[in-house]
C-alpha positions in Angstrom: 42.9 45.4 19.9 41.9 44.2 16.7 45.1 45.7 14.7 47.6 43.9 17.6 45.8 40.1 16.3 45.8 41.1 13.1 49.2 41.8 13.2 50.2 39.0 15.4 48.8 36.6 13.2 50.3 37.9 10.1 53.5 38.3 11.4 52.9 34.5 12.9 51.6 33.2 9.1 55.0 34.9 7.8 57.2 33.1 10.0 55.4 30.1 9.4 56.1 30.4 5.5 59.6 31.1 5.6 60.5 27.6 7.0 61.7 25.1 5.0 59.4 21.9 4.3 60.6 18.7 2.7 59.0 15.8 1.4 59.8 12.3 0.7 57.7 9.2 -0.2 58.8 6.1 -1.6 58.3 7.0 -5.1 60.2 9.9 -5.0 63.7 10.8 -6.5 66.3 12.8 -4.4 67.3 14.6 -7.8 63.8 16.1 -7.3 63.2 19.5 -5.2 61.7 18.2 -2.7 57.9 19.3 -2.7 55.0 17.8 -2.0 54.4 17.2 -5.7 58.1 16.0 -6.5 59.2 14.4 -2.9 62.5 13.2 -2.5 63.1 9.9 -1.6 65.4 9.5 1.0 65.8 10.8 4.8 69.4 11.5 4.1 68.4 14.1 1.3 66.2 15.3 2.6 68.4 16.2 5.8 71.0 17.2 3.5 68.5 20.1 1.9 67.7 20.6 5.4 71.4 21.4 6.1 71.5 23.7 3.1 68.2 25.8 4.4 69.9 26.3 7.8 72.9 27.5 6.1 70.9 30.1 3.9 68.5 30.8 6.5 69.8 29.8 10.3 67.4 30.5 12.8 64.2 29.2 11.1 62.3 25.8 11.7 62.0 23.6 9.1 60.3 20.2 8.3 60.1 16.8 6.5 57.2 15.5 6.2 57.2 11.7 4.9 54.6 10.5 2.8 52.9 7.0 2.9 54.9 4.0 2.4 57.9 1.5 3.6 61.4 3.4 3.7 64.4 0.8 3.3 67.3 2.1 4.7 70.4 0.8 4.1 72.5 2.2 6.6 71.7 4.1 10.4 70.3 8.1 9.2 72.3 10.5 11.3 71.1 13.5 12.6 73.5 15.6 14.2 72.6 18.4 17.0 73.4 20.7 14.4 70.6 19.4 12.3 68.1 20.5 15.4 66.4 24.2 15.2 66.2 26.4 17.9 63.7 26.9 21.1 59.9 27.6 18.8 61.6 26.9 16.0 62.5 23.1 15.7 63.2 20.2 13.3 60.0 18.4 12.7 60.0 15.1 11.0 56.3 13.9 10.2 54.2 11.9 8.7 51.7 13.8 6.0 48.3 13.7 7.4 46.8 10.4 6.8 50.1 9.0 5.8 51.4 5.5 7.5 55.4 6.1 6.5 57.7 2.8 7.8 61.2 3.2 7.9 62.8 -0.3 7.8 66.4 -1.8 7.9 64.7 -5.0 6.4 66.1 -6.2 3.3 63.3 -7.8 1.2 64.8 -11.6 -0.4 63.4 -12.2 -3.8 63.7 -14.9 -6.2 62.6 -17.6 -3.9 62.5 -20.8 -5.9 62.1 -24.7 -5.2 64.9 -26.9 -4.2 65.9 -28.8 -7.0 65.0 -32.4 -6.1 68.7 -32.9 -6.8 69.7 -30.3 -4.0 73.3 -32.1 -2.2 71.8 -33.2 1.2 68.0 -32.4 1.1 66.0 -35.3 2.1 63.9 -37.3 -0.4 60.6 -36.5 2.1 61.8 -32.8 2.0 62.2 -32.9 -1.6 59.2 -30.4 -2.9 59.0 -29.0 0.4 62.1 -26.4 0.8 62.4 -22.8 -0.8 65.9 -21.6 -1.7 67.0 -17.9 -2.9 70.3 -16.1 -3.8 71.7 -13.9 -1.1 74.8 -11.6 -1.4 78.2 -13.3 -0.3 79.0 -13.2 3.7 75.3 -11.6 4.1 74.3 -13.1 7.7 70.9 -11.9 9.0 69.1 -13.6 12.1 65.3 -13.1 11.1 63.1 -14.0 8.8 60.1 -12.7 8.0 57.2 -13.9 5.4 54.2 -12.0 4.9 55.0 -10.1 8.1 55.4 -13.3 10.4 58.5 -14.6 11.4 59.8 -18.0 10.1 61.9 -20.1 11.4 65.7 -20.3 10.4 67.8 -23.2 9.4 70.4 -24.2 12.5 72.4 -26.8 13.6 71.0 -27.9 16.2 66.9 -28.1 17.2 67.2 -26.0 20.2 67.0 -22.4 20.9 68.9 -22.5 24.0 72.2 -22.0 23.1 73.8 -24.4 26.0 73.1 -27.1 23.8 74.6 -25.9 20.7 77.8 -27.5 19.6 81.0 -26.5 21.3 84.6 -25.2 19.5 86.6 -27.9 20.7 89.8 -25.7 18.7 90.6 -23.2 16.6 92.9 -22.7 14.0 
């Protein structure tokens, strides 16, 4: 009985090591391999190597672990069906133990700046009082966040229900 566990869990401890396991954290670089000592740094190389794995090696699970940190992405991360593994052998995608990863769309503003007193149109008792930064070109975004709680955006018109907002009377 004793050679049938022994055996069992070595042939179980050899299965285990020939998956693939991937790393990303924040800091990493997806011109790095991919360890836990030189993570990539984005889902979508990380999948990629992941592609690569399956194609050397189909039939074996494999893994990305994400280490601690906030992950801006940029655009949706696709994963495919292809990109799955196989009944006891799957596509795991964890955090390292201990690790808090976040994987945002937000895209952080910076430069904030006050108005300059002689702003077009601000108020003299708002003068002082208003924070402006540079944003892209026909960038739209519908929240705002500071120090994780949501601020209020500049409208129109000073109600949220939008039967009261002003009506196109024509276009063109």
């Amino acid at each position: 009985m004793l050679k049938t566990v022994t055996g069992f869990f070595f042939a179980a401890l050899a299965a285990h090591a020939s998956a693939a396991e991937f790393h990303i954290a924040p800091n990493g670089s997806d011109t790095n391999p991919g360890t836990a000592a030189k993570p990539f740094a984005t889902l979508e190389r990380a999948r990629d190597a992941i592609r690569a794995s399956k194609a050397a090696h189909p039939g074996e699970g494999n893994s990305i672990l994400l280490h601690g940190g906030e992950y801006h992405l940029k655009k949706p991360v696709v994963f495919t069906p292809a990109d799955s593994g196989q009944p006891g052998k799957p596509l795991v995608i964890t955090a390292v133990p201990g690790a808090q990863p976040v994987l945002t769309s937000a895209t952080p503003i910076t430069g904030w700046k006050l108005a300059a007193a002689a702003t077009p149109a601000l108020a003299s008792e708002a003068q002082g009082k208003v924070w402006v930064a540079d944003i892209p070109k026909g960038w739209r975004f519908h929240f705002l966040y500071a120090d994780g709680k949501g601020m209020p955006v500049a409208r129109m018109n000073k109600s949220d229900n939008f039967h009261d907002w002003p009506k196109v009377a024509s276009i063109g």
